[in-house]
C-alpha positions as CSV (number, residue, x, y, z in Angstrom):
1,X,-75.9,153.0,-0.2
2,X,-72.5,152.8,1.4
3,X,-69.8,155.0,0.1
4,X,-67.3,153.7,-2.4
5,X,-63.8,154.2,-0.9
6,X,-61.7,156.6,-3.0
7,X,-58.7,155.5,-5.2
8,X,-56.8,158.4,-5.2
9,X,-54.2,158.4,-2.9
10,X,-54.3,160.9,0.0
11,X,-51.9,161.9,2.8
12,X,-54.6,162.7,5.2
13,X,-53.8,161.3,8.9
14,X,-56.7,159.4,8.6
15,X,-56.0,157.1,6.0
16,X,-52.4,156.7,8.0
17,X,-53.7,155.6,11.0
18,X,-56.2,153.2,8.6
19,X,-53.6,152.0,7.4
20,X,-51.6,151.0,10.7
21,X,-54.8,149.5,12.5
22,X,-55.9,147.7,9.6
23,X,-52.1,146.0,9.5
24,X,-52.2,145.9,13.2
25,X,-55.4,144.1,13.7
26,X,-54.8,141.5,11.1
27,X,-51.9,140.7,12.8
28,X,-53.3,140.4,16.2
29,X,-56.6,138.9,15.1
30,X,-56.8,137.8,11.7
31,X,-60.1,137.4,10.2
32,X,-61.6,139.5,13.3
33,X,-63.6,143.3,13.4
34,X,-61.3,145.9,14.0
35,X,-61.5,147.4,17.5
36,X,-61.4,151.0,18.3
37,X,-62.2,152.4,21.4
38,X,-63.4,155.7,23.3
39,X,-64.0,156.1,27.1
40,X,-66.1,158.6,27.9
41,X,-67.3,160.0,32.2
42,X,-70.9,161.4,32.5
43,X,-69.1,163.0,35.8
44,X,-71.2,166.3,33.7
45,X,-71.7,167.7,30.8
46,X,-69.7,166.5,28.3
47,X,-67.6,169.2,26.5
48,X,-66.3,169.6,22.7
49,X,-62.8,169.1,24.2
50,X,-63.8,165.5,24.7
51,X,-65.4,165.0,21.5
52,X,-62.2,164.5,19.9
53,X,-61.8,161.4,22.4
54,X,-64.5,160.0,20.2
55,X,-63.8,161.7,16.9
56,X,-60.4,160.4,16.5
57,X,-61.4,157.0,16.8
58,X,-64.8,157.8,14.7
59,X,-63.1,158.9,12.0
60,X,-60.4,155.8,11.3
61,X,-62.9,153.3,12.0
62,X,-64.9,154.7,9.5
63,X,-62.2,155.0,6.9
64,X,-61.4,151.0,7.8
65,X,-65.2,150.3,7.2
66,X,-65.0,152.1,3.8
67,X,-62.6,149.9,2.8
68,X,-64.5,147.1,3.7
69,X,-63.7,145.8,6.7
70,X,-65.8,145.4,9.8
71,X,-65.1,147.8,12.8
72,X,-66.5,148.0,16.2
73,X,-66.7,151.6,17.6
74,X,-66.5,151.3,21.4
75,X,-67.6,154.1,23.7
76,X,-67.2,152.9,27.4
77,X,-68.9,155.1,29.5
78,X,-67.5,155.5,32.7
79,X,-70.6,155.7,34.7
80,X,-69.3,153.8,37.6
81,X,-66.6,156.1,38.7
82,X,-66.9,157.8,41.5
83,X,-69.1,161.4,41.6
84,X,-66.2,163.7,42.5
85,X,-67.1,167.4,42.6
86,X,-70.2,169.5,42.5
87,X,-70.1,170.8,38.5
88,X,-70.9,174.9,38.8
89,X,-74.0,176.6,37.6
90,X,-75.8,173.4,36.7
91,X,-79.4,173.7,37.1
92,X,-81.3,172.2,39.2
93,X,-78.4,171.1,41.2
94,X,-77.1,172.4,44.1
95,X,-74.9,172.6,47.1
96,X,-76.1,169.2,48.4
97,X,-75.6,167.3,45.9
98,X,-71.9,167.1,47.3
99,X,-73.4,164.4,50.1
100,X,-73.0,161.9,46.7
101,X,-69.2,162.6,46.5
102,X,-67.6,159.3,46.4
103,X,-70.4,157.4,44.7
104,X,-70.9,155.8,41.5
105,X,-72.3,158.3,38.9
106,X,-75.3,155.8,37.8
107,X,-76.1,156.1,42.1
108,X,-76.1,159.7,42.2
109,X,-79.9,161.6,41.3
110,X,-80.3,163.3,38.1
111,X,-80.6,167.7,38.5
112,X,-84.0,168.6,39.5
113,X,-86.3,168.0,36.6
114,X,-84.4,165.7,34.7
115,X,-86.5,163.0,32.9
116,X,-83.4,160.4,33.6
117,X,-83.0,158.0,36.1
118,X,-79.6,158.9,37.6
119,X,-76.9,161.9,37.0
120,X,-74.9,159.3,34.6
121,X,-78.0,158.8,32.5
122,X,-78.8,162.2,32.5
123,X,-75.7,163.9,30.9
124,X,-74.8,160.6,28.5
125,X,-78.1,161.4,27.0
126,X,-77.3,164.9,25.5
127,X,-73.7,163.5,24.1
128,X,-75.6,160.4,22.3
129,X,-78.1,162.9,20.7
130,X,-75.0,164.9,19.3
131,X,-73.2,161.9,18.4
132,X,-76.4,160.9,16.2
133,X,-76.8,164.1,14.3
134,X,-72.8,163.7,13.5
135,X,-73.7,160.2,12.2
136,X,-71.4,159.0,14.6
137,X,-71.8,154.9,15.0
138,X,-70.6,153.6,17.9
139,X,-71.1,150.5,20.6
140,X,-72.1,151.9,23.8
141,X,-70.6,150.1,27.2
142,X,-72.0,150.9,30.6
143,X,-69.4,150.6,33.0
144,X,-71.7,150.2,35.9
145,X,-73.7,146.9,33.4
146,X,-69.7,145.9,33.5
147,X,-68.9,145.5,36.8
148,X,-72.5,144.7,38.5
149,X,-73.6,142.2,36.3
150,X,-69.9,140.3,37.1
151,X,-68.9,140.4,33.2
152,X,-65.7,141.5,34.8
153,X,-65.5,139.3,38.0
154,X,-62.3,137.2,36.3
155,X,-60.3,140.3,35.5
156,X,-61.1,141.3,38.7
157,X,-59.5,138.3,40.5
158,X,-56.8,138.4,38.2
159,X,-55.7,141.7,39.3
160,X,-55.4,141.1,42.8
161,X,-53.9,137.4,42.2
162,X,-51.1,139.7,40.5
163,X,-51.3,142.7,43.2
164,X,-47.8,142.4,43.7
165,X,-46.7,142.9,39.9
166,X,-49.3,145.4,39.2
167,X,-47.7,147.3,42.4
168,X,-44.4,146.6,41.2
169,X,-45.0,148.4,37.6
170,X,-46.7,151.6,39.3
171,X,-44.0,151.8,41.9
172,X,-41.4,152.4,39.3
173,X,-43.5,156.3,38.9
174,X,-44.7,156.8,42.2
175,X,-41.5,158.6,43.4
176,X,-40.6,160.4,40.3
177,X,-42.6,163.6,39.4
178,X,-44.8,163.8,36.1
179,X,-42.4,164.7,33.5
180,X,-44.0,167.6,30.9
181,X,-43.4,166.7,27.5
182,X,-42.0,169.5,25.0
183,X,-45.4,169.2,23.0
184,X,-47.1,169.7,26.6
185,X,-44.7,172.9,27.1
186,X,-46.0,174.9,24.0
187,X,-48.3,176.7,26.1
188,X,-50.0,176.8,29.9
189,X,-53.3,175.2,30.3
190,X,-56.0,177.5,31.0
191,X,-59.0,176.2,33.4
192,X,-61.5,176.0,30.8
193,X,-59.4,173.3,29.1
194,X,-58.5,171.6,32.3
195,X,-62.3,171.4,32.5
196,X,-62.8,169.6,29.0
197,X,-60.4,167.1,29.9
198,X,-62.3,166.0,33.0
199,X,-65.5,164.3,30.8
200,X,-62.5,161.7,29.9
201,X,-62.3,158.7,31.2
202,X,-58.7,159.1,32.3
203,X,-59.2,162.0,34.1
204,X,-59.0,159.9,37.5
205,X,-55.2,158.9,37.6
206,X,-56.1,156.6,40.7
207,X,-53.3,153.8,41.2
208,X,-54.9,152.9,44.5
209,X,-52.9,152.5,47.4
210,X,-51.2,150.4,49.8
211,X,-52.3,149.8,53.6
212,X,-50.8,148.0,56.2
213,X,-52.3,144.6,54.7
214,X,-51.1,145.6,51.3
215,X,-51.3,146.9,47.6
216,X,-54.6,146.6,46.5
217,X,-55.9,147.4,43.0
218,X,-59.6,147.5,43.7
219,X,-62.0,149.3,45.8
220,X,-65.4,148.3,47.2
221,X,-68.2,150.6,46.9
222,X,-69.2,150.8,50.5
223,X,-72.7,148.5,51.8
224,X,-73.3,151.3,53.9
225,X,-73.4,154.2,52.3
226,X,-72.1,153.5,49.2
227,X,-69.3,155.5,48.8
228,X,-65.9,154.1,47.2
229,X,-63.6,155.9,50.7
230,X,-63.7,152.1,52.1
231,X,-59.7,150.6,52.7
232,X,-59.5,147.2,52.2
233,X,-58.0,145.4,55.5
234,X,-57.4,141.7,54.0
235,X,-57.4,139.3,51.1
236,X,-57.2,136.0,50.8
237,X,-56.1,134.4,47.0
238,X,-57.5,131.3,47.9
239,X,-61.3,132.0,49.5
240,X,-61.5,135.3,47.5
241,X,-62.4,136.9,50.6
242,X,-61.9,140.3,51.1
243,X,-62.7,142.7,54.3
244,X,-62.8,146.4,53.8
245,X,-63.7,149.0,56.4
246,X,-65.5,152.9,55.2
247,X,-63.8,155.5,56.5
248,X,-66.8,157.8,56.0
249,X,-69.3,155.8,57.5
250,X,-67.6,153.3,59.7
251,X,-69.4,150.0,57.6
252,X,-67.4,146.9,57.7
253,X,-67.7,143.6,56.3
254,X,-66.2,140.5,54.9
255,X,-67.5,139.3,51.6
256,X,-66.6,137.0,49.0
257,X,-64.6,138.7,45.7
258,X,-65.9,136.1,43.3
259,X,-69.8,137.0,43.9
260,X,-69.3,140.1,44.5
261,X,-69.5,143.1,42.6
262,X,-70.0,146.3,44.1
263,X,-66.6,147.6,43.7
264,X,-64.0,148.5,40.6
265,X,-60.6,148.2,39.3
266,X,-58.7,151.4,40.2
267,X,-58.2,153.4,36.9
268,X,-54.7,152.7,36.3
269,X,-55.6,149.3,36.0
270,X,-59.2,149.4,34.8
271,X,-58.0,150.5,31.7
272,X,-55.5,148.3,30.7
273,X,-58.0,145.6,31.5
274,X,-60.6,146.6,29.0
275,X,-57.5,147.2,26.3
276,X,-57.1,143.6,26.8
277,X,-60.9,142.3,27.5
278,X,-62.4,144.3,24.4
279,X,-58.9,143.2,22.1
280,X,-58.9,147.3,21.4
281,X,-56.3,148.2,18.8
282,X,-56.7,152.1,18.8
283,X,-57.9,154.5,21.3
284,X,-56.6,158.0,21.6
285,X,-55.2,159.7,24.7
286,X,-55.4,163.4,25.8
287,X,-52.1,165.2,26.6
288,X,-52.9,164.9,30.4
289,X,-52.9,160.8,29.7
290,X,-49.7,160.7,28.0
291,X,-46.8,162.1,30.0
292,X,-44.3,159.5,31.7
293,X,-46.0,157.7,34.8
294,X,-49.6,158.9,33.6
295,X,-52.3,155.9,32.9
296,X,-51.8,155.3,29.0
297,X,-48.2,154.8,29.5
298,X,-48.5,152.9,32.9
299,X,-50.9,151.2,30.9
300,X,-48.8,149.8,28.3
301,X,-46.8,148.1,30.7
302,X,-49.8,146.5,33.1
303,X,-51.5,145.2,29.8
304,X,-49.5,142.6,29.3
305,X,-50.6,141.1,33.0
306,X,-53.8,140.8,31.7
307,X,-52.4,139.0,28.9
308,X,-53.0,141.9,26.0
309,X,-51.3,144.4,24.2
310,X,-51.2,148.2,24.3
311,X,-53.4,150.3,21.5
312,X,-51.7,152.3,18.8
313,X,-52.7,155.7,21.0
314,X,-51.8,159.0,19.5
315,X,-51.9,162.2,22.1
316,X,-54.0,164.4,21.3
317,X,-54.2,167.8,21.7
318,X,-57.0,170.7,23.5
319,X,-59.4,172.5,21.6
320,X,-59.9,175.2,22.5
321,X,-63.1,178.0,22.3
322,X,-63.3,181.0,20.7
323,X,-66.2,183.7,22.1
324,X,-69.0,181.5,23.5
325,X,-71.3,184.0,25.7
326,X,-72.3,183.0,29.2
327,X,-76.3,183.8,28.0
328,X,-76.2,180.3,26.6
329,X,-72.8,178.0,27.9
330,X,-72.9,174.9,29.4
331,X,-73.1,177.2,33.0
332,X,-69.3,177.3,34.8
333,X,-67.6,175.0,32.2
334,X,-66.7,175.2,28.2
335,X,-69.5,174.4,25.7
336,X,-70.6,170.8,24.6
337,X,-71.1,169.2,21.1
338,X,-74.9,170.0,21.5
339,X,-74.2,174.0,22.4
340,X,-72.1,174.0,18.8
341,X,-74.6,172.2,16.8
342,X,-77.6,174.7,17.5
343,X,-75.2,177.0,15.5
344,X,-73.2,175.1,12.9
345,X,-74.4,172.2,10.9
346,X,-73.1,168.8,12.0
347,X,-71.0,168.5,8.5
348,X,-69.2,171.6,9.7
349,X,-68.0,170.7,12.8
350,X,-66.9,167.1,11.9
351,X,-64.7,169.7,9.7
352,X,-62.9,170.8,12.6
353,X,-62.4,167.4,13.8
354,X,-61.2,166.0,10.5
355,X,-59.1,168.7,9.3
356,X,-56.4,168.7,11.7
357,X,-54.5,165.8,13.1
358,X,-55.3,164.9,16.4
359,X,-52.0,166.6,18.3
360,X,-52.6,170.0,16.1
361,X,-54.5,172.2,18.6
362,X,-57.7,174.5,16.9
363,X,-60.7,176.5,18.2
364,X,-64.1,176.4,17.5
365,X,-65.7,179.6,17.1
366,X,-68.2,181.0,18.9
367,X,-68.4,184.6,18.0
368,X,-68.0,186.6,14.5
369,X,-65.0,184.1,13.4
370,X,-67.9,181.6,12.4
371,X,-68.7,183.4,9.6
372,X,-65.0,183.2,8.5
373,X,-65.2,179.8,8.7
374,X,-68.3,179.3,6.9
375,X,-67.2,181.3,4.3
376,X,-64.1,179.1,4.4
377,X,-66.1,175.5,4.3
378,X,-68.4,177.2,1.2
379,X,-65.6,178.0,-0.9
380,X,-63.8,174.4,-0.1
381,X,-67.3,173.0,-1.7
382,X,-67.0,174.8,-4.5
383,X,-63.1,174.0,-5.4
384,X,-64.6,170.0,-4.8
385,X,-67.6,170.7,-7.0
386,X,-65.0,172.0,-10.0
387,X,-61.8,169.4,-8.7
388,X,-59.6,172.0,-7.9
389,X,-59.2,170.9,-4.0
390,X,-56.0,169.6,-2.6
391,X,-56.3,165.7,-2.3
392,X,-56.1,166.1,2.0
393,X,-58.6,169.1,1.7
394,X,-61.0,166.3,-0.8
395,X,-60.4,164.1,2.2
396,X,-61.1,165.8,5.2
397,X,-64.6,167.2,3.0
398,X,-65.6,163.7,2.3
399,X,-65.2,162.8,5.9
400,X,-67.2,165.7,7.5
401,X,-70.1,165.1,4.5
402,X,-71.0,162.2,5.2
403,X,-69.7,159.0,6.9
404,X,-69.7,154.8,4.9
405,X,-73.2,154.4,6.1
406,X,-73.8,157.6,3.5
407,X,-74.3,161.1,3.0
408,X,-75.5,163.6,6.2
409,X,-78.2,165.4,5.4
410,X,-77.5,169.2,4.0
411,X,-79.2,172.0,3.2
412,X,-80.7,172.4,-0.4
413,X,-79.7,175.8,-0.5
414,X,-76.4,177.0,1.2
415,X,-76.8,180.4,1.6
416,X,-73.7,182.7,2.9
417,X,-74.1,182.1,6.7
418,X,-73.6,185.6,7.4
419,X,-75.6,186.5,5.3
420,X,-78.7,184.4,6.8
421,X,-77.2,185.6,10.4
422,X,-77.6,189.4,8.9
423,X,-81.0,188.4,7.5
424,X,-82.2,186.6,11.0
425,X,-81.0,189.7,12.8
426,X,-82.9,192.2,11.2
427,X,-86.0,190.9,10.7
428,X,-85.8,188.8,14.6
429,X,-87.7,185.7,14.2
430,X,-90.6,187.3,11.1
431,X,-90.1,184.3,9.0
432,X,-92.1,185.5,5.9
433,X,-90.1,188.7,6.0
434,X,-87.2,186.3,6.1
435,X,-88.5,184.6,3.3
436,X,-88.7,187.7,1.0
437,X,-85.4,188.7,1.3
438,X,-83.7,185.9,0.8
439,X,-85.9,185.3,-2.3
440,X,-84.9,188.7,-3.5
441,X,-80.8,187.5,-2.8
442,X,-81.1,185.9,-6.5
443,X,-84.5,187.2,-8.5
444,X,-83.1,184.7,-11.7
445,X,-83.3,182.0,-8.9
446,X,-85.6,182.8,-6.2
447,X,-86.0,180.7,-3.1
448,X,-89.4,179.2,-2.7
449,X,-89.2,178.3,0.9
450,X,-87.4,178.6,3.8
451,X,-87.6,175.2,4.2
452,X,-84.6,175.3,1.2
453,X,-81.9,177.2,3.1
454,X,-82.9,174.5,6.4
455,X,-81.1,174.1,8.5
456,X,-78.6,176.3,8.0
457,X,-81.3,179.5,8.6
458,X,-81.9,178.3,11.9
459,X,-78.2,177.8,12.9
460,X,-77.6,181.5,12.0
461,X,-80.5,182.9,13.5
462,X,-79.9,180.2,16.8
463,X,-76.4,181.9,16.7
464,X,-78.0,185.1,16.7
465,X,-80.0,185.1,19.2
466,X,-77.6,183.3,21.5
467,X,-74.0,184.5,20.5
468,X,-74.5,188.1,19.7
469,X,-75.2,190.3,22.5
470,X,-78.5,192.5,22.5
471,X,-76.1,195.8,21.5
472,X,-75.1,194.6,18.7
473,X,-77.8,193.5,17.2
474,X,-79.4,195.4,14.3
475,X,-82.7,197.9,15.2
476,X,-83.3,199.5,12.0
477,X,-84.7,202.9,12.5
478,X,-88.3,203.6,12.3
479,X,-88.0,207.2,11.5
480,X,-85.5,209.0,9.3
481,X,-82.6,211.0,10.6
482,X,-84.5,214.9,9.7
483,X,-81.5,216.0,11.7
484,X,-79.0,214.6,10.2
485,X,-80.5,214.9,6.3
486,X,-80.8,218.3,7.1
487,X,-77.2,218.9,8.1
488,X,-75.7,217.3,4.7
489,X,-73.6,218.7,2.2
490,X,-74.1,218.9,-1.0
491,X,-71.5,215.6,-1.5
492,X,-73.5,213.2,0.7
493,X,-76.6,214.5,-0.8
494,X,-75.1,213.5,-4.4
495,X,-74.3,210.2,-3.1
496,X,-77.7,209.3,-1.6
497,X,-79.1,210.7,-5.0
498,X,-76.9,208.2,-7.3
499,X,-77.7,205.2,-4.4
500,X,-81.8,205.6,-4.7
501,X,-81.5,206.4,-8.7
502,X,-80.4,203.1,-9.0
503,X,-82.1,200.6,-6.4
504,X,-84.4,199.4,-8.6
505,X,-82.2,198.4,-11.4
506,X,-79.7,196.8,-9.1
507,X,-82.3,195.4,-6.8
508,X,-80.5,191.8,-6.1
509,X,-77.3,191.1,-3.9
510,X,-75.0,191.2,-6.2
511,X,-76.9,194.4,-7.9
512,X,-76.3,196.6,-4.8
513,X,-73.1,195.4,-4.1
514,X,-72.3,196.6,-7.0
515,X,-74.3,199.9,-6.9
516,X,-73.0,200.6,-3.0
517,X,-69.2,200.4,-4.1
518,X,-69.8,202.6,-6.8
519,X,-71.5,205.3,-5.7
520,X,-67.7,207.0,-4.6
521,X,-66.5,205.8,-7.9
522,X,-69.1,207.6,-9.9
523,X,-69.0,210.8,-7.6
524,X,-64.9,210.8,-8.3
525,X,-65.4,210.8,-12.0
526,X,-65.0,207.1,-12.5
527,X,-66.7,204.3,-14.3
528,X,-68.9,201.7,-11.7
529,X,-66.8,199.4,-13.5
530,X,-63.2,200.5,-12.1
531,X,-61.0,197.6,-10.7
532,X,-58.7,199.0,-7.6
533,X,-56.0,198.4,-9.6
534,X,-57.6,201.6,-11.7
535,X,-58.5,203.9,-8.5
536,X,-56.4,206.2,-6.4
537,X,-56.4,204.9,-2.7
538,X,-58.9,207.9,-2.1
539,X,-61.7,205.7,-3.4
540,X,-61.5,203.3,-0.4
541,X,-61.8,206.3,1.9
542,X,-64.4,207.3,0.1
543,X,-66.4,204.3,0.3
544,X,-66.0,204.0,4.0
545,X,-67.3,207.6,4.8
546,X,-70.3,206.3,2.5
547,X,-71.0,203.2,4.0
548,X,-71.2,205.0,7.5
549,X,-73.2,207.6,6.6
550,X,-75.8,204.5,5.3
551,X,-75.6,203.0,8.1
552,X,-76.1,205.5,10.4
553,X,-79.2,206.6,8.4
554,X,-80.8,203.1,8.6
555,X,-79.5,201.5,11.8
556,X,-78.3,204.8,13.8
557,X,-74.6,203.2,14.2
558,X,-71.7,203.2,11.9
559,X,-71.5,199.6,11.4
560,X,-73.8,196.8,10.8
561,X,-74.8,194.2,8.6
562,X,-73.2,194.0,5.0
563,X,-75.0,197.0,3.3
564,X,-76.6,194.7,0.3
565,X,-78.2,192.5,2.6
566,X,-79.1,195.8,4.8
567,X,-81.0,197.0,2.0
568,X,-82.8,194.0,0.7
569,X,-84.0,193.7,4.4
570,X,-85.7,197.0,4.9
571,X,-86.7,196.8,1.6
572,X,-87.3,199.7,-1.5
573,X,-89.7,201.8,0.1
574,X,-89.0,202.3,3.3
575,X,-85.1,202.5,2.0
576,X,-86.1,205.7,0.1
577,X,-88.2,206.8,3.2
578,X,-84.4,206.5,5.6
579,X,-82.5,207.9,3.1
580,X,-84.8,211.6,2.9
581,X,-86.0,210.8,-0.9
């Protein structure tokens, strides 16, 4: 069942840019689906950087489709731009794959062992499988289906009929250098971002360039060896015949522009000419795209030759990444949409996406601050649940949930993410041990199945495994301390005592979170019950010197998991065995 739009008002920067495109599209094509648009190079894999290239777009077309009107999500893949670089550490590729720089991505051969035809093919498949478990919908467009099949062959002409006034609008930047814009200046651009902006599109500013026959806005692909480093020598407006010559191979010939169609539009040009084609009303723009002289501003201007207009673009900004280990990165670059959905749930990070508008910077986390923000997304469910959210925070929720096509699937049970991590650790891939804690969590409401806290169990324990580095990972000890017991005084002794007195009567999660805070309270003459409001700041020292001294007794460090879900995991028994009872 679709989703019935909301009436409350909201001040979310989705439902603003709704608001423009809807009024913008009605006025350039009344009656007509919206258009928004995405572009998208398979030039490797395809990093969460670019995502928001696609989930800026996603999310206001699908706020215009909840209110009823029909939108068409473009994704134009740019699989027919030139292979440029080598991409490190991918594997099975190596050093000689460079022989395919300057071909079209769809002509260059998948890695070794790839079950796609082409390298194109082969790293568009891993962003369409993330884009489906996001329930993003979108129209896919294969540049190189575009351009080979001639769907663009009177664009094409029309370009170089106009050669001169395309020339004369990028002539106007070619002497002046690349302003930075203040919101550019905030901070210096590491390499890792530089690398998620190169899945876009736009990452090839190519203008093209003039010869001694002339501007030219298109380049041949080479007959020879198929290479796009060919300079074309002559046109002719009325034959349409063009020469070109390859500088890498020395191939020459003379063929006719209006059959032919191995060869592109020059980016700077290329995308105007799909704004204008497709009738695209929005379609975002990464700070590298939007500085004076770069293509989306250029762009605006060589539109209108094509006889179109420019989209409503906003900039946005980088995201960044917080902690992602090497064991398990996309090798030499920043992690993709697929790396963060083995270890958060798809609602989660359309979150990230939705919550912050698009020239607002954020990271997605990859080390211990994903707990934070799971704990963050649980208790914005439960101010939803009991209407106590702010009306942006109800909006950003509903858009990461589900999507006007419905609900995304969630998990029955939401467990605490950390605590599931904790649980994975200890008992490291011993499902029905698994299972019994996490039934013991809540004995008035036991879980029946793993199967209940799905799939959020295995994007803790996929985040364990990958994320947390083998020393910190929780070994609980297999023999107790006799060292250490021995060498007690009589203080720890009495707090051990009070702690094992009472495991079986607090034996849940709450129960021993309770029972491990107040163990110091008791010992210091106070009730269990004390509020820190009622304790001298002594307490607090207290409890730390306690909680090592567990710790080190089950796990041999003096930190760990939290100590309730510690003790539910090595269980009552073997608890009193640690702890010398």
């Amino acid at each position: 069942m679709p989703i019935v739009a909301q009436s409350t008002e909201t001040t979310d920067w989705v439902s603003r840019f709704a608001d423009e495109v809807i009024e913008e599209s009605e006025r350039r094509a009344p009656g007509k689906p919206v258009v928004v648009a995405s572009g998208l190079s398979p030039s490797g894999p395809i990093h969460l950087g670019n995502l928001r290239e696609v989930m800026t777009p996603h999310l206001v077309a699908d706020e215009v489709r909840r209110r009823g009107h029909q939108v068409r999500h473009l994704i134009s893949w740019d699989d027919y731009d030139r292979y440029r670089k080598v991409p490190r550490g991918i594997d099975g590729v190596d050093e000689s794959w460079a022989a395919h720089i300057g071909k079209p991505l769809t002509s260059v051969p998948a890695p070794e062992g790839s079950a796609y035809p082409n390298w194109a093919e082969h790293f568009k498949a891993a962003m369409v499988a993330a884009l489906a478990e996001m329930g993003v919908e979108f129209d896919g467009i294969s540049q190189t289906e575009q351009y080979t099949s001639g769907t663009y062959r009177e664009q094409v002409l029309h370009a170089m009929k106009h050669r001169a006034d395309i020339d004369a609008i990028l002539d106007q930047y070619r002497t002046k250098p690349k302003a930075v814009g203040k919101k550019q200046q905030q901070k210096p651009v590491d390499e890792a971002e530089l690398e998620a902006a190169e899945g876009s599109g736009a990452a090839a500013e190519d203008d093209g360039s003039a010869g001694s026959a002339g501007y030219f806005p298109y380049k041949p692909y080479c007959g020879g060896c198929g290479k796009d480093l060919t300079t074309v020598t002559s046109y002719d407006d009325e034959t349409t015949e063009l020469a070109y010559t390859c500088t890498e191979c020395g191939f020459a010939e003379t063929v006719r522009l209006s059959e032919f169609n191995r060869g592109k539009l020059v980016w700077k040009v290329d995308w105007p000419m799909r704004w204008a084609y497709e009738g695209v009303v929005f379609e975002p723009s990464g700070v590298d795209h939007s500085s004076p002289g770069s293509s989306f501003q250029v762009g605006g201007q060589i539109v209108g030759i094509f006889g179109g207009q420019q989209p409503i673009g906003p900039m946005y900004a980088f995201v960044g990444i917080s902690g992602m280990a090497k064991m398990s990165s996309s090798k030499g670059g920043v992690p993709t949409p697929g790396d963060a959905l083995k270890i958060m749930e798809p609602q989660i990070l359309r979150w990230l996406y939705a919550r912050r508008r698009p020239n607002q910077s954020f990271k997605i986390a990859f080390d211990q601050e994903i707990q934070r923000l799971y704990d963050e997304w649980d208790k914005l469910e439960a101010k939803v649940a009991d209407g106590s959210a702010l009306p942006g925070d109800v909006a950003a929720h509903t858009r990461a949930t589900g999507t006007a096509a419905g609900a995304l699937p969630a998990t029955a049970r939401p467990l605490s993410y950390r605590t599931l991590a904790s649980v994975a650790d200890i008992t490291a891939g011993h499902q029905d041990q698994a299972l019994r804690i996490l039934s013991e969590l809540d004995p008035a409401n036991p879980l029946g199945s793993l199967d209940e806290a799905r799939p959020r169990y295995d994007k803790a324990e996929a985040w364990i495994n990958t994320q947390v580095p083998a020393d910190q990972r929780t070994i609980v000890r297999a023999e107790p301390d006799a060292e250490l017991l021995k060498s007690l005084d009589e203080q720890d002794r009495g707090s051990l005592r009070l702690l094992l007195d009472g495991l079986a009567e607090h034996w849940s999660l709450d129960g021993l979170s309770h029972l491990v805070y107040g163990v110091p309270k008791v010992q210091a003459g106070f009730s269990a019950d004390a509020t820190p409001k009622e304790l001298p700041p002594e307490i607090k020292t207290a409890q730390r010197t306690f909680f090592v001294l567990l710790y080190t007794l089950l796990v041999g460090r003096d930190t760990g998991p939290r100590l309730p879900t510690l003790l539910l995991a090595v269980g009552q028994d073997r608890v009193r065995t640690l702890l010398g009872a």
